[in-house]
C-alpha positions as CSV (number, residue, x, y, z in Angstrom):
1,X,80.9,35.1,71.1
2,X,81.6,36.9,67.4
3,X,81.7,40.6,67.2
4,X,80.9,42.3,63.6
5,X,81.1,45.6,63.7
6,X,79.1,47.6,60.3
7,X,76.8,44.8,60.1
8,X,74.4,46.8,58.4
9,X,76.7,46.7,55.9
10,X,77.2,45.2,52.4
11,X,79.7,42.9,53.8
12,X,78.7,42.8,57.3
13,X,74.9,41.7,56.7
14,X,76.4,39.2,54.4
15,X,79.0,37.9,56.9
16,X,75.9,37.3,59.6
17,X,74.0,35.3,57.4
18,X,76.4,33.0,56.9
19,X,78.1,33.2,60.9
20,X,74.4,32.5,62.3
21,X,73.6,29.9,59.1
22,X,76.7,28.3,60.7
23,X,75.1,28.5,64.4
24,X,77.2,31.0,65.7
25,X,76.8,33.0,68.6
26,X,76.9,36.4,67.1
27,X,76.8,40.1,68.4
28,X,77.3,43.2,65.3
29,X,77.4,46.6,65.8
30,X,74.9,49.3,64.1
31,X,74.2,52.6,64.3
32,X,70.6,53.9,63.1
33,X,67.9,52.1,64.3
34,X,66.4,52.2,60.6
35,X,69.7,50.5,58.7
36,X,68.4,47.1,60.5
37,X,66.0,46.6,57.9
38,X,68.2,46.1,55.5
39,X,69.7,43.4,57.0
40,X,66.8,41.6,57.2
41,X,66.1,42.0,53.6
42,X,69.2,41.0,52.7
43,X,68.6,37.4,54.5
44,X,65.2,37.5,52.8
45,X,67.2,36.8,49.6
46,X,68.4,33.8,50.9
47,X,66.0,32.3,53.6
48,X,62.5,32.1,54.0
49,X,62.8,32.8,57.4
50,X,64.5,35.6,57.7
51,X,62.9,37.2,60.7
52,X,64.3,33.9,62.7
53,X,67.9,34.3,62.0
54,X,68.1,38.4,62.8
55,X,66.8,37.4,66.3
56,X,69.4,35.2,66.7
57,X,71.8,38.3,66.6
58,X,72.7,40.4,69.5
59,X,72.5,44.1,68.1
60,X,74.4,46.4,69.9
61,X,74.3,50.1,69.1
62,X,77.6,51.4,69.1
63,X,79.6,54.1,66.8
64,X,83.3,52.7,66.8
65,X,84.4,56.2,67.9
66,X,82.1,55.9,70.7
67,X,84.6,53.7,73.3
68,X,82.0,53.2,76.1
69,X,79.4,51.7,73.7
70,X,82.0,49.7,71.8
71,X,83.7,48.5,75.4
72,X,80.6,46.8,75.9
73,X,80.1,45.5,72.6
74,X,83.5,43.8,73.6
75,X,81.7,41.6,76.6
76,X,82.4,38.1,76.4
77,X,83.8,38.9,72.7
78,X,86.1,36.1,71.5
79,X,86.7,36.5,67.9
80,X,86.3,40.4,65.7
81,X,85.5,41.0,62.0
82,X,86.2,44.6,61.6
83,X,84.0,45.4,58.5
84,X,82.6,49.1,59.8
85,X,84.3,52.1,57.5
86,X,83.3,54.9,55.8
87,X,83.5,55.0,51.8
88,X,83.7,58.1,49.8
89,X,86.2,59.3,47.2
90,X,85.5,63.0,47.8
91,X,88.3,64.9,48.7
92,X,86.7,67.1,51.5
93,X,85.8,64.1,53.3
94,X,89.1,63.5,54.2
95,X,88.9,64.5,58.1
96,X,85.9,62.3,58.0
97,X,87.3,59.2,56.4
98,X,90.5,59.3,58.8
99,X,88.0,59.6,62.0
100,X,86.1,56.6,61.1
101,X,88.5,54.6,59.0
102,X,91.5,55.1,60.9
103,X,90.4,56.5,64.3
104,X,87.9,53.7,64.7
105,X,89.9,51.1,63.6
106,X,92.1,52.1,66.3
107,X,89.8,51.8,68.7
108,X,88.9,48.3,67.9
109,X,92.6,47.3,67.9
110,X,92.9,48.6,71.6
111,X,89.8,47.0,72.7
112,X,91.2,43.6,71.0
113,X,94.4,43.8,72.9
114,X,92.5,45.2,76.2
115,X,90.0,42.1,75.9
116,X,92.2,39.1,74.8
117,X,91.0,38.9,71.5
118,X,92.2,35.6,69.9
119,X,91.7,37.0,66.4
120,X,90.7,39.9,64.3
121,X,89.8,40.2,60.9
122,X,90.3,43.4,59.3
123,X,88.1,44.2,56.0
124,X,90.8,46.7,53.8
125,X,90.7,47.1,50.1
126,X,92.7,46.9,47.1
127,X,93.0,50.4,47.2
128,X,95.6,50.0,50.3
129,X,97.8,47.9,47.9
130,X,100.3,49.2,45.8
131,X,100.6,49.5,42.3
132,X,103.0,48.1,39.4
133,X,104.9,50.5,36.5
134,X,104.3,47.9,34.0
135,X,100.3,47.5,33.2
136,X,100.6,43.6,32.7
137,X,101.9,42.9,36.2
138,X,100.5,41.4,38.1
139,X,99.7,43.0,42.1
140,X,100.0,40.6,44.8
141,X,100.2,41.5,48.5
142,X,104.1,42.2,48.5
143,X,103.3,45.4,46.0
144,X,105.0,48.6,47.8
145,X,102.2,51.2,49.2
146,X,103.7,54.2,47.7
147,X,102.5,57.8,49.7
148,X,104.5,59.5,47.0
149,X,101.6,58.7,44.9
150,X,98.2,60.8,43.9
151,X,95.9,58.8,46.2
152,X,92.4,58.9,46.9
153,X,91.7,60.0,50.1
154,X,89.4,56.5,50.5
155,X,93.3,54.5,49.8
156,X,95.3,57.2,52.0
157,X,92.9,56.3,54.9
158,X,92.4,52.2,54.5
159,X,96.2,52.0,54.3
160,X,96.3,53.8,57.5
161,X,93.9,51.8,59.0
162,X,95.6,48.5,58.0
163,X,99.1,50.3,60.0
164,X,96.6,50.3,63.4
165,X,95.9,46.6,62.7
166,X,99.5,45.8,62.0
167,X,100.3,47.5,65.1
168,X,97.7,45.2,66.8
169,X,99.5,42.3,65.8
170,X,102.9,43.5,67.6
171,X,101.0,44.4,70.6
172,X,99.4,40.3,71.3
173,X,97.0,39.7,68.8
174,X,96.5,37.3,66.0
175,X,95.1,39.0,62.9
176,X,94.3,38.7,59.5
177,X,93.5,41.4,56.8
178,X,91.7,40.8,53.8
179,X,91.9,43.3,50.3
180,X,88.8,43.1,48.5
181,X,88.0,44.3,44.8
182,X,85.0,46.1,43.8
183,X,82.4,43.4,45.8
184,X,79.3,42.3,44.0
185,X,76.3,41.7,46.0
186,X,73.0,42.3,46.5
187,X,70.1,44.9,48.9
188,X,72.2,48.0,48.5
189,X,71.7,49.7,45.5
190,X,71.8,53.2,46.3
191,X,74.9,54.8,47.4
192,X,78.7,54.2,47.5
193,X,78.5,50.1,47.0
194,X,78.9,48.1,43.8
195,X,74.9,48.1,44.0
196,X,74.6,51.4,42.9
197,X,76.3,50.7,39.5
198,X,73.6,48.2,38.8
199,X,71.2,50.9,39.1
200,X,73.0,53.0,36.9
201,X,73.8,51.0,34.1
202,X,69.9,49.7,33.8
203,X,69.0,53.4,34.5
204,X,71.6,54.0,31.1
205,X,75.0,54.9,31.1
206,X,76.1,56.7,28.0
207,X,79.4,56.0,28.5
208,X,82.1,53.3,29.1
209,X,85.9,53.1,30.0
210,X,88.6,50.5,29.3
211,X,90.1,50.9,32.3
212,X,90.7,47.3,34.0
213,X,89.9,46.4,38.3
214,X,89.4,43.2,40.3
215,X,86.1,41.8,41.2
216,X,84.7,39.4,43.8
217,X,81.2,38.0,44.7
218,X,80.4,39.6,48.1
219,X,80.1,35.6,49.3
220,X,83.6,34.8,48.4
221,X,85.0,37.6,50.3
222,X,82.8,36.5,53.5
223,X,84.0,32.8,52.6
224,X,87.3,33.7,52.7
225,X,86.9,35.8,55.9
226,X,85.6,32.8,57.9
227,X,88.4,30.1,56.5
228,X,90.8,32.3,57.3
229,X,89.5,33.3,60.9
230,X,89.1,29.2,62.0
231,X,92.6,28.5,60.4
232,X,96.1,28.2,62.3
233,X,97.1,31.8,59.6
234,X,97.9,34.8,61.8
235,X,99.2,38.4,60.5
236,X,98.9,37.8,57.1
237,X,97.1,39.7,54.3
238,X,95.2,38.6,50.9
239,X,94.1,40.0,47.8
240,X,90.3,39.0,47.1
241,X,89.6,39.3,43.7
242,X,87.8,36.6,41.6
243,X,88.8,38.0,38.0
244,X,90.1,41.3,36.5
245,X,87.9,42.8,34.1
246,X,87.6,46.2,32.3
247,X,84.7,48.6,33.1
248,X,83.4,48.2,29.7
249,X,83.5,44.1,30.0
250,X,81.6,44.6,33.4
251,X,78.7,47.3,32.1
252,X,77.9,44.9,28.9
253,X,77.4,42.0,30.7
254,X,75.4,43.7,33.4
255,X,73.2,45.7,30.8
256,X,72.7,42.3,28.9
257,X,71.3,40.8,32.4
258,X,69.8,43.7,32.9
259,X,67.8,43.8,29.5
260,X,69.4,47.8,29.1
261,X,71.2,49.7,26.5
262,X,74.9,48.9,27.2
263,X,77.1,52.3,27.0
264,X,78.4,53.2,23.3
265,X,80.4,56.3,23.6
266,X,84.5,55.4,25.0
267,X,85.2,58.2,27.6
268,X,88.6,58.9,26.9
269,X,91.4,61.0,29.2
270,X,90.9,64.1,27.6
271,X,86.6,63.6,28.2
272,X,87.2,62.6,32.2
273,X,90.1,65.2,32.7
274,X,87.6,67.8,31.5
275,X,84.7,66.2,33.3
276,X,86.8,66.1,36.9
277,X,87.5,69.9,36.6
278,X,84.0,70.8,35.5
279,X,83.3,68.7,38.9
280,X,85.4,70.5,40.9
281,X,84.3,73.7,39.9
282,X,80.8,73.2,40.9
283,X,81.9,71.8,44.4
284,X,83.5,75.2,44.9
285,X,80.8,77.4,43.5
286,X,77.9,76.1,44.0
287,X,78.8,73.6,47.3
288,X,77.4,70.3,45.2
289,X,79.1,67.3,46.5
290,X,82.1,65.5,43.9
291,X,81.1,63.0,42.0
292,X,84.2,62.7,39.9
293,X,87.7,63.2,41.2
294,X,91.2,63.7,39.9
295,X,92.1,60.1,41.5
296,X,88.7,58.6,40.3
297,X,89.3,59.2,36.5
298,X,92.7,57.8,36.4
299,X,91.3,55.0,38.1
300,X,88.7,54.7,35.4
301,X,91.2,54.6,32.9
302,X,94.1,52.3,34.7
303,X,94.9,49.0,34.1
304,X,95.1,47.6,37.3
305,X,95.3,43.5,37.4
306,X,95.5,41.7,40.8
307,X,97.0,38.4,41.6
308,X,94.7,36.1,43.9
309,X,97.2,33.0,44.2
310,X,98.3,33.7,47.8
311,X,94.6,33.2,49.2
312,X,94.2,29.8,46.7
313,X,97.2,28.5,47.7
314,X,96.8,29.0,51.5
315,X,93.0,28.0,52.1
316,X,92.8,26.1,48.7
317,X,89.9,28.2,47.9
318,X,87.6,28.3,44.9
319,X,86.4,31.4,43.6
320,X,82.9,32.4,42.3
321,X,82.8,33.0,38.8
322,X,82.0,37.0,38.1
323,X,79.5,35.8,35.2
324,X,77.5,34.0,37.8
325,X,77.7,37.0,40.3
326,X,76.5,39.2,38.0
327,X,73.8,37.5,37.0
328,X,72.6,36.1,40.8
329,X,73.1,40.4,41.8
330,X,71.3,41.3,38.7
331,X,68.7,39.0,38.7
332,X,68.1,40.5,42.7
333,X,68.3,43.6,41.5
334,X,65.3,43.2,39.1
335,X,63.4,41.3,41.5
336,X,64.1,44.7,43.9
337,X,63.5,46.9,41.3
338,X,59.7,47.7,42.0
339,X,60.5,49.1,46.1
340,X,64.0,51.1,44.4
């Protein structure tokens, strides 16, 4: 039996298709009632019988800080893909973020080593990876975390995460942790995924940036996840990124799929330094939530380039070209556009 836990997720909903396409035995974790639906619509995309497939799954309702529910998630449990976490960049959901991202990871880890786990994979991010002085170098997996740094309270709590599963590995267990880009996929278009900027940009966006990131099509991380998890590689980590491209590259060629007006206007360091502290300032008198951060506008303006050789070379795997992500999410995205 396969546990995924958050698979109600972007990642985790995709990672079922393709576990019970494969004729898995599968059990995921959720934790309203009402996020099952989009599961279902997510296999809708791909199957015309999607109803089929999400009975094949044995849903278990279970918060991963909630150790009772999650110990009997564990029953008969051969095999974990961690992909629950929380994601927000805003500062004052710090405590949060370390409960669930950090906390709850170490709760899975202990019930890994308590159950004989042969193997769990960890879903972290590129934000957990270090970063390079010089622009043009590339990042690979060897990069040095630096805690010296100004990071987001999202990075500060992944990288701890990754320590619990790290500590996993010295305490029996064979695991592998993956470090995904900004993920491109389709059936969640509102909130903190890469779905939400589709909305934005064919809602308008007046503005671009030049800063550069790694992206990957949502099916090559869950590719990747499932290689890796059936091969002989233990306690290892990889970068998943298909291609680095800048924020402006990656709102023109989702506006031109789209059919809106790409952004004109740069945003340069002076416009988002003045923008983050006018953001602030409303958090702290008039309680609205941040929607721009300190660490969020240098992000938008770094260049940031990611190596993806060490996952190539070990699975000899194939990437998705982001041109053909884009325009498979966008084209989902307008056929969802009606029900948004």
């Amino acid at each position: 039996m396969i546990l995924v836990t958050g698979g109600t997720g972007l990642v985790g909903s995709h990672l079922l298709f393709k576990l019970i396409s494969n004729g898995e035995h599968v059990r995921a974790t959720y934790r309203r009632e009402k996020t099952l639906k989009r599961v279902k619509h997510v296999f809708s995309y791909y199957t015309d019988n999607p109803e089929d497939l999400f009975n094949k799954i044995d849903w278990v309702e279970a918060d991963i800080n909630d150790v009772p529910k999650l110990q009997n998630a564990f029953q008969d449990v051969t095999d974990v893909y961690h992909c629950a976490a929380f994601v927000s960049f805003e500062p004052d959901k710090y405590h949060q973020l370390r409960k669930i991202n950090i906390e709850g990871t170490a709760n899975i880890v202990n019930l890994s080593i308590s159950n004989s786990i042969k193997k769990l994979c960890y879903v972290s991010s590129i934000a957990a990876i270090g970063h390079k002085e010089d622009s043009e170098q590339l990042i690979n997996e060897q990069t040095a975390w630096n805690p010296e740094e100004d990071n987001s309270v999202y990075a500060i709590t992944k990288y701890g995460a990754e320590l619990e599963v790290w500590r996993g590995s010295q305490e029996g267990i064979d695991v592998v942790v993956v470090n995904p880009g900004i993920i491109l996929g389709a059936g969640f278009w509102k909130g903190g995924s890469s779905g939400n900027l589709f909305r934005k940009i064919h809602e308008g966006i007046p503005y671009y940036v030049n800063g550069v990131v790694g992206y990957i099509d949502v099916f090559d991380v869950v590719n990747a996840m499932v290689q890796l998890m059936v091969s002989n590689i233990k306690n290892e980590r990889y970068i998943l990124i298909s291609e680095n491209l800048s924020f402006k590259d990656f709102q023109y060629k989702v506006a031109k799929i789209l059919g809106a007006k790409p952004p004109k206007k740069e945003a340069k360091s002076w416009l988002l330094g003045l923008g983050w502290r006018l953001d602030w300032l409303q958090h702290k008198l008039l309680g609205k939530r941040r929607r721009l951060t300190k660490q969020t506008a240098k992000s938008a303006l770094s260049i940031t380039k990611y190596d993806n050789s060490k996952l190539r070379d070990a699975i000899n795997f194939e990437f998705k070209p982001i041109d053909d992500s884009i325009k498979e999410v966008g084209n989902l995205y307008l056929k969802d556009f009606s029900g948004i």
